[in-house]
DSSP file (Angstrom, degrees, kcal/mol; ACC not computed):
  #  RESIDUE AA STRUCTURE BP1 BP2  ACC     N-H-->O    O-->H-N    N-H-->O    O-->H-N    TCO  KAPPA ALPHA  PHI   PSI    X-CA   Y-CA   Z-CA
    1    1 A X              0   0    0      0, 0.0     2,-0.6     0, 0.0     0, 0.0   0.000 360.0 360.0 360.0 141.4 -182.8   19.1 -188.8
    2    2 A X        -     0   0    0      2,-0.0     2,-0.6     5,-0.0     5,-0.1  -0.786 360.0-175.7-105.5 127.1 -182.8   16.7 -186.0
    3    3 A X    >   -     0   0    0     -2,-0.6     3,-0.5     1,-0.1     0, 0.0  -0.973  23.6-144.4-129.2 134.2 -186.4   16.2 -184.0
    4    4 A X  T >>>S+     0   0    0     -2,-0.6     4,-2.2     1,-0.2     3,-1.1   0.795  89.5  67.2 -44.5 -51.4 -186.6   14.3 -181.2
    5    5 A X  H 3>5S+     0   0    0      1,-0.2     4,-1.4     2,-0.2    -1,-0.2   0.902  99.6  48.8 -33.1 -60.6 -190.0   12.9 -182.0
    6    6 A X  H <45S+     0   0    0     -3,-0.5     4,-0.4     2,-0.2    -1,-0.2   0.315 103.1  61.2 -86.4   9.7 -189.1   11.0 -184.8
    7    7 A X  H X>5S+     0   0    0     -3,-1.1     3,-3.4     2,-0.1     4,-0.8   0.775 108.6  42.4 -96.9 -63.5 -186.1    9.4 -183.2
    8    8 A X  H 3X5S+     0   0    0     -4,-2.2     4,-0.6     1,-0.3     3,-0.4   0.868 112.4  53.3 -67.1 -20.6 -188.2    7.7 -180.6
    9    9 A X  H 3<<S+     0   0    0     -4,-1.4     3,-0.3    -5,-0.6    -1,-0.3   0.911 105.6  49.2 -68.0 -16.2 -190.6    6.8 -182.9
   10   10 A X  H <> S+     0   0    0     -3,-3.4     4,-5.1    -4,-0.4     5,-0.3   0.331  93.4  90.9-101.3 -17.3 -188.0    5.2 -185.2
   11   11 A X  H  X S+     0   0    0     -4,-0.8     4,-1.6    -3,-0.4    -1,-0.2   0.881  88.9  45.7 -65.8 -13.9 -186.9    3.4 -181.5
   12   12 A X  H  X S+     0   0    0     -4,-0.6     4,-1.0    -3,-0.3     5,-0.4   0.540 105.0  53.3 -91.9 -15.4 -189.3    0.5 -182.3
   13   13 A X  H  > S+     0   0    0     -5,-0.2     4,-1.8     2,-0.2    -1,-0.2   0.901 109.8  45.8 -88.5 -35.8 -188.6    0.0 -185.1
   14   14 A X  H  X S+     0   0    0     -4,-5.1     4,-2.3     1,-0.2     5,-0.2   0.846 109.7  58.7 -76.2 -16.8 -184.9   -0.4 -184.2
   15   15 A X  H  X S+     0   0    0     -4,-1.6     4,-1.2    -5,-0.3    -2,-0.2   0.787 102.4  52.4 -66.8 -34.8 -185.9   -2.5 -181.4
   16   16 A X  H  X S+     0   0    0     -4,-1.0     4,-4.6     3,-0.1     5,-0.4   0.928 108.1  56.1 -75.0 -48.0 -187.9   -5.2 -183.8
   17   17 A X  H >X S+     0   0    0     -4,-1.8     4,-1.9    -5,-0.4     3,-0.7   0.905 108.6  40.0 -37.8 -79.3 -184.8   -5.3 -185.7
   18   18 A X  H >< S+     0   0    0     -4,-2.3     3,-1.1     1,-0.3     4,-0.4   0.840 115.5  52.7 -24.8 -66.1 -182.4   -6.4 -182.9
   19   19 A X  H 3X S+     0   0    0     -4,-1.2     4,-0.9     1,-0.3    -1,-0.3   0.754 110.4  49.3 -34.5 -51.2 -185.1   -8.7 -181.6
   20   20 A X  H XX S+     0   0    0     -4,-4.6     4,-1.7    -3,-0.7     3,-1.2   0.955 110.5  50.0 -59.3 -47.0 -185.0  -10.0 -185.4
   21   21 A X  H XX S+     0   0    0     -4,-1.9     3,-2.8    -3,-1.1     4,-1.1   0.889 114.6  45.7 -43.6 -90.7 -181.2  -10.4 -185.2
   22   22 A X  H 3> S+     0   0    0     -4,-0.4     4,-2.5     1,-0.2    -1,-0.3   0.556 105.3  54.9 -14.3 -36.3 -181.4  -12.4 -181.8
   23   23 A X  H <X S+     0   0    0     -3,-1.2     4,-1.2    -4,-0.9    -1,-0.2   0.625 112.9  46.2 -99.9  -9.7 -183.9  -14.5 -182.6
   24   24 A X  H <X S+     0   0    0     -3,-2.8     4,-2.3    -4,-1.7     5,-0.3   0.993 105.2  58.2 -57.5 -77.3 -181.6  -15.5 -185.7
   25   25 A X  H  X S+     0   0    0     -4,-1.1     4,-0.9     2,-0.2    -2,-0.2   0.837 111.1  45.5  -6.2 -76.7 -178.6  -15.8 -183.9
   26   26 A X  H >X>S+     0   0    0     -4,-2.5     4,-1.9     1,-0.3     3,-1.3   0.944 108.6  47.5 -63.2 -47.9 -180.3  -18.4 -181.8
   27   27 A X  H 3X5S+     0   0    0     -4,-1.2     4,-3.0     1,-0.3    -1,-0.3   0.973 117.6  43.5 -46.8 -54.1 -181.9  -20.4 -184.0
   28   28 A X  H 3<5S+     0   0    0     -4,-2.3    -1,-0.3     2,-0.2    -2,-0.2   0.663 116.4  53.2 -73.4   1.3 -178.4  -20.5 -186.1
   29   29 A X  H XX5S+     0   0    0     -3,-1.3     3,-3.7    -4,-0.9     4,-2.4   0.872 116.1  41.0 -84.6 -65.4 -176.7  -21.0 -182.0
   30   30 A X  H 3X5S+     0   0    0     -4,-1.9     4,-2.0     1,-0.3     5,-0.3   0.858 111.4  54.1 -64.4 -39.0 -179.4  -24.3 -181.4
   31   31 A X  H 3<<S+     0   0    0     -4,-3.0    -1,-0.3    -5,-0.6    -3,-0.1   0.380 103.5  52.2 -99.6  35.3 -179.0  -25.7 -184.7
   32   32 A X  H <> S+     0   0    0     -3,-3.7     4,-0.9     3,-0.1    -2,-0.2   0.510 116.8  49.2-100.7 -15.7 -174.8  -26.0 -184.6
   33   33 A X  H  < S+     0   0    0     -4,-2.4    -2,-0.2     2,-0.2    -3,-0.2   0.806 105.9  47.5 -83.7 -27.6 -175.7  -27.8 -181.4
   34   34 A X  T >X S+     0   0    0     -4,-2.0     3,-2.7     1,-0.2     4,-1.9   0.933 115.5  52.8 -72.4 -40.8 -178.3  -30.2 -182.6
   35   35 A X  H 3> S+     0   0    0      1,-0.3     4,-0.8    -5,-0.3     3,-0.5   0.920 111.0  42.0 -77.4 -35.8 -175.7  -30.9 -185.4
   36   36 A X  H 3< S+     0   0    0     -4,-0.9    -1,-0.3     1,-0.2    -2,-0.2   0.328 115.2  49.7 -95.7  24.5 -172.7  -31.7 -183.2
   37   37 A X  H <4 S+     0   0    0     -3,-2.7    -2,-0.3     2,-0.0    -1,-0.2   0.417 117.0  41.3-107.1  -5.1 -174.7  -33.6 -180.9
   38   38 A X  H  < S+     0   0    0     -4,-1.9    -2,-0.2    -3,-0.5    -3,-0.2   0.558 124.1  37.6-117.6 -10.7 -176.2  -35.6 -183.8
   39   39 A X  S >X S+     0   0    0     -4,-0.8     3,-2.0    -5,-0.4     4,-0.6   0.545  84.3 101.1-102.2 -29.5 -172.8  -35.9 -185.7
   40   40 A X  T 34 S+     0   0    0      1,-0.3     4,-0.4    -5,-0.2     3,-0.1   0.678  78.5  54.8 -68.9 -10.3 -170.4  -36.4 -182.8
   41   41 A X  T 34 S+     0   0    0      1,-0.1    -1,-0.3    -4,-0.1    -2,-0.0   0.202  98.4  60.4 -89.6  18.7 -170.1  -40.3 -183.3
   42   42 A X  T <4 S+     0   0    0     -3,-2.0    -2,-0.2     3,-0.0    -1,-0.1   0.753 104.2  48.6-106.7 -34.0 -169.1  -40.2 -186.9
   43   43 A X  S  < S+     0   0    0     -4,-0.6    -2,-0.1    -3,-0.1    -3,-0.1   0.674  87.0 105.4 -91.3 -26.9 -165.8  -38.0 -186.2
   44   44 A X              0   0    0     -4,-0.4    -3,-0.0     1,-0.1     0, 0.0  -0.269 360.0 360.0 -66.7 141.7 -164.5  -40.5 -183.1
   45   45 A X              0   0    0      0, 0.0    -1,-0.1     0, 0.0    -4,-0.0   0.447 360.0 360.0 -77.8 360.0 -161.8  -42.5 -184.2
């Protein structure tokens, strides 16, 4: 049985997820960039 109540209550809880997901993302987005700015002079020929 579907009750409305308990979906929006269940929206915060899917909203901390995403957030957690994002905040992943970025961290794994900012450290492929520190690592190919900190690496990019080994590669040059």
């Amino acid at each position: 049985m579907f009750e409305p109540m308990n979906f929006v209550k269940n929206l915060s809880y899917m909203g901390k997820g995403m957030l957690s997901i994002m905040i992943v993302m970025a961290i794994v987005i900012l450290l492929v960039v520190i690592l190919n700015k900190t690496l990019k002079g080994k590669n040059d020929n």
